[in-house]
C-alpha positions, 0 to 999 in steps of 0.5 A: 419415634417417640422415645419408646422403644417397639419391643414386639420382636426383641428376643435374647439371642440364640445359641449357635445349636438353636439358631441351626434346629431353626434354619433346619426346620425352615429348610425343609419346603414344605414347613418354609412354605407353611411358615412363610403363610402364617407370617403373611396370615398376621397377629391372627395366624390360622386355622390348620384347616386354613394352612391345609387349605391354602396349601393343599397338603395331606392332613397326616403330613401337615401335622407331622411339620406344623409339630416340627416347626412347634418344637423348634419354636416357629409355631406356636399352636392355640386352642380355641375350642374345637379349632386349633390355630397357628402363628408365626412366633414373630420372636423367635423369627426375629431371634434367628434373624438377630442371630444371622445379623449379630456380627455382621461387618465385624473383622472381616476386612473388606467389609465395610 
């Protein structure tokens, strides 16, 4: 590298209550595999009508998970006039893997 450090995904890291509502919500199937979809969608995300495309779930219930996935910070939904577009938040999934990895290897014999 260069000497700059690439701090897209760099996110405080979250409490033990946070982290859980997030593994939670991608517990579920369903939002997992809408999740799963925005991230292999890109910076771009897509359109809902795109996520009920691509996945085929009833419109009444791909809202009730895509809000589940909002509120817990996974999603983050953006109005472009009568178009509403989802994105994976790449910081909070970074934040929830930084949280599962954050002490990893540390005293527990055996380990290394």
């Amino acid at each position: 590298m260069n000497g700059t450090t690439d701090t897209r995904c760099e996110a405080p890291l979250l409490s033990l209550e946070h982290a859980a509502q997030a593994l939670e919500s991608l517990g579920n199937p369903t939002r997992l595999g809408i999740f799963r979809l925005l991230v292999r969608a890109g910076a771009g995300g897509l359109p809902v009508g795109g996520v009920q495309q691509s996945l085929g779930i009833a419109p009444s219930t791909l809202t009730h998970h895509i809000a589940h996935l909002v509120q817990r910070g996974l999603v983050i939904q953006q109005r472009e006039g009568r178009v509403l577009r989802c994105l994976a938040n790449y910081q909070q999934m970074a934040a929830v893997i930084d949280f599962l990895m954050a002490e990893c290897c540390q005293g527990v014999s055996g380990c290394e």
